[in-house]
C-alpha positions as protocol buffer text, in pm:
chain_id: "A"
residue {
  index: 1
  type: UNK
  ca { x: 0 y: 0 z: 0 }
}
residue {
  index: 2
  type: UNK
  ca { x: 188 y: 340 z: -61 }
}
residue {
  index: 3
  type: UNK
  ca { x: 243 y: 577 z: 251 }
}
residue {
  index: 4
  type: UNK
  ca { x: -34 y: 760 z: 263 }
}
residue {
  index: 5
  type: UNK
  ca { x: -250 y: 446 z: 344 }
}
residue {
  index: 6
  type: UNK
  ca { x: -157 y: 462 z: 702 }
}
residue {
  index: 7
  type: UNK
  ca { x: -273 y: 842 z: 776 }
}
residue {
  index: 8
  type: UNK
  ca { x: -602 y: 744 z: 523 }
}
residue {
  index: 9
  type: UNK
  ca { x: -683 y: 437 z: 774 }
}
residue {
  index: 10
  type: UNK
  ca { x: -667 y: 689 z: 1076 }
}
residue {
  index: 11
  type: UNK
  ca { x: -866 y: 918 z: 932 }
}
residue {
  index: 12
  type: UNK
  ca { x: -1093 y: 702 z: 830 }
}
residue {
  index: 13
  type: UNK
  ca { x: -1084 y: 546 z: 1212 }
}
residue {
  index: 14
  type: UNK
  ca { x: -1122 y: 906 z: 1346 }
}
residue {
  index: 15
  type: UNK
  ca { x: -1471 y: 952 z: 1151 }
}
residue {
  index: 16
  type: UNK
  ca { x: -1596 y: 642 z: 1325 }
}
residue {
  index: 17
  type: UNK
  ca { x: -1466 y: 388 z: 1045 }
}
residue {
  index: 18
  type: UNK
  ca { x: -1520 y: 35 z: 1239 }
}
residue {
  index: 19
  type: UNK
  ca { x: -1157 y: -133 z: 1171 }
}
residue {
  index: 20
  type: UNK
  ca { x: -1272 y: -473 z: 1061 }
}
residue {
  index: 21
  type: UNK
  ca { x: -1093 y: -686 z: 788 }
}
residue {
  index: 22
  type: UNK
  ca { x: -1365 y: -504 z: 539 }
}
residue {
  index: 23
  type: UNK
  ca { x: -1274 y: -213 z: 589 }
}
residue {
  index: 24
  type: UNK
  ca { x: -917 y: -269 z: 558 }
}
residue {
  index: 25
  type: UNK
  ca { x: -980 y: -423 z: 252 }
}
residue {
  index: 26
  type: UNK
  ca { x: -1186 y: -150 z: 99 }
}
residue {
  index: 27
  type: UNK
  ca { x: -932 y: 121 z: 213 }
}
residue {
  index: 28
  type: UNK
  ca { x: -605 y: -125 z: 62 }
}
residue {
  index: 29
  type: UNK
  ca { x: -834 y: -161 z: -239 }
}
residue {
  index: 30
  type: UNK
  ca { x: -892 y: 263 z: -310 }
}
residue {
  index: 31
  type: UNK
  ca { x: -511 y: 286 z: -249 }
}
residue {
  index: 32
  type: UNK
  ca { x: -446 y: 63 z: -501 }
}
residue {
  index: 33
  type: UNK
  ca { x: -695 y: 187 z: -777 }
}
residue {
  index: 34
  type: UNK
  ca { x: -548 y: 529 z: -696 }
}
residue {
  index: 35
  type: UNK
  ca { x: -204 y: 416 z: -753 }
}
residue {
  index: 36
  type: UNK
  ca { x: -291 y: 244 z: -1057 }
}
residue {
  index: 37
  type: UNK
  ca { x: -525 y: 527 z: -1234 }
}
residue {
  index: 38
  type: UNK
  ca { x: -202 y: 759 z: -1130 }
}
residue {
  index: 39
  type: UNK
  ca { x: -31 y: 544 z: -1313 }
}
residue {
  index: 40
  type: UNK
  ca { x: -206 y: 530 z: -1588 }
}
residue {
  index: 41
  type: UNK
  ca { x: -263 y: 175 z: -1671 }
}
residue {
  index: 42
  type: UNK
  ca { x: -625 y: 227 z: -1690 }
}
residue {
  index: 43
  type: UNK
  ca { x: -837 y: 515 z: -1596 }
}
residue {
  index: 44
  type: UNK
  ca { x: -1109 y: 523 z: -1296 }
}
residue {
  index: 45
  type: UNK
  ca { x: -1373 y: 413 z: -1545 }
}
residue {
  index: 46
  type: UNK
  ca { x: -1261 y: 86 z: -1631 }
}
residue {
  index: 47
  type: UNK
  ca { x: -1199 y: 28 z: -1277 }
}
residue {
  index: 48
  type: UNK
  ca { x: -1547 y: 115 z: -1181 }
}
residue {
  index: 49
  type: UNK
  ca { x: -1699 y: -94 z: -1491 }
}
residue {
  index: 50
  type: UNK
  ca { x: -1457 y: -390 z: -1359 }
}
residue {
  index: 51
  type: UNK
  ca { x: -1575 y: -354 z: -998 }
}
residue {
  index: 52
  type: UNK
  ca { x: -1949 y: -357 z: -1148 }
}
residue {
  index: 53
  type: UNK
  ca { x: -1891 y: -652 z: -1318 }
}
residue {
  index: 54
  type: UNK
  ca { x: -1748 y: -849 z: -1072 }
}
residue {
  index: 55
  type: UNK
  ca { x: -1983 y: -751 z: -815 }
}
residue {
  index: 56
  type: UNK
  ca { x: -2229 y: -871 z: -1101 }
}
residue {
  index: 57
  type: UNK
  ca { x: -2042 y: -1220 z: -1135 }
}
residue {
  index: 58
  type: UNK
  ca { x: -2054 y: -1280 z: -748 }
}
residue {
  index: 59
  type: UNK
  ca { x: -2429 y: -1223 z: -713 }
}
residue {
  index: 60
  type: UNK
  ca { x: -2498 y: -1502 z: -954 }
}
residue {
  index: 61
  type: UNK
  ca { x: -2183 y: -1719 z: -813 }
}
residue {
  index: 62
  type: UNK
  ca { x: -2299 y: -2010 z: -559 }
}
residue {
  index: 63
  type: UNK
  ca { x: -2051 y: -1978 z: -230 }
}
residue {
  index: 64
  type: UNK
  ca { x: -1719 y: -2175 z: -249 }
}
residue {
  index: 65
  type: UNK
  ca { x: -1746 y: -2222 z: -626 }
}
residue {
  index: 66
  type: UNK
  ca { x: -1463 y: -1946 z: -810 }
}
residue {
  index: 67
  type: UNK
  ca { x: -1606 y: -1647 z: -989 }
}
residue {
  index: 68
  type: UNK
  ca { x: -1578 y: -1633 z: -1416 }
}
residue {
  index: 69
  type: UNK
  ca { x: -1675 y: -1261 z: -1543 }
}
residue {
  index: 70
  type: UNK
  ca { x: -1907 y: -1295 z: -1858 }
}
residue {
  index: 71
  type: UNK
  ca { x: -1987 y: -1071 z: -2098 }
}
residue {
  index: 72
  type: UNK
  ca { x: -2353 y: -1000 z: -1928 }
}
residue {
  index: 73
  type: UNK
  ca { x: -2160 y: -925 z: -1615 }
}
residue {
  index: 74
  type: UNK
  ca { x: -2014 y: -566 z: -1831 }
}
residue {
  index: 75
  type: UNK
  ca { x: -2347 y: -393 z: -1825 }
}
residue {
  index: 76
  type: UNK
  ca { x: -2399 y: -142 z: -2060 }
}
């Protein structure tokens, strides 16, 4: 995670952010879109459509069994 993380995790603590392994992931997970849209290997739209689409794939996705992105998961 770059070095910001650690103040961004604080703050987010001091606003009454719960620090539960969700959280921490969803924190790690904006640091490393940021990082990557600074970058510039993709831009914050593709990540977004990407995050749709997976969230798409894991509705539909019985637990334990892995989760395959589809073309109907990229809505238009």
């Amino acid at each position: 995670m770059d070095r910001d993380a650690g103040r961004r995790d604080q703050a987010a603590q001091a606003r009454g952010d719960p620090d539960t392994g969700e959280t921490y992931y969803r924190h790690w997970l904006a640091a490393l879109e940021r990082i990557v849209a600074e970058k510039g290997v993709t831009d914050a739209a593709s990540l977004a459509r990407y995050r749709d689409a997976w969230d798409h794939a894991a509705d539909r996705t019985p637990h334990g069994m892995p989760i395959i992105l589809r073309p109907e998961d990229f809505a238009p």
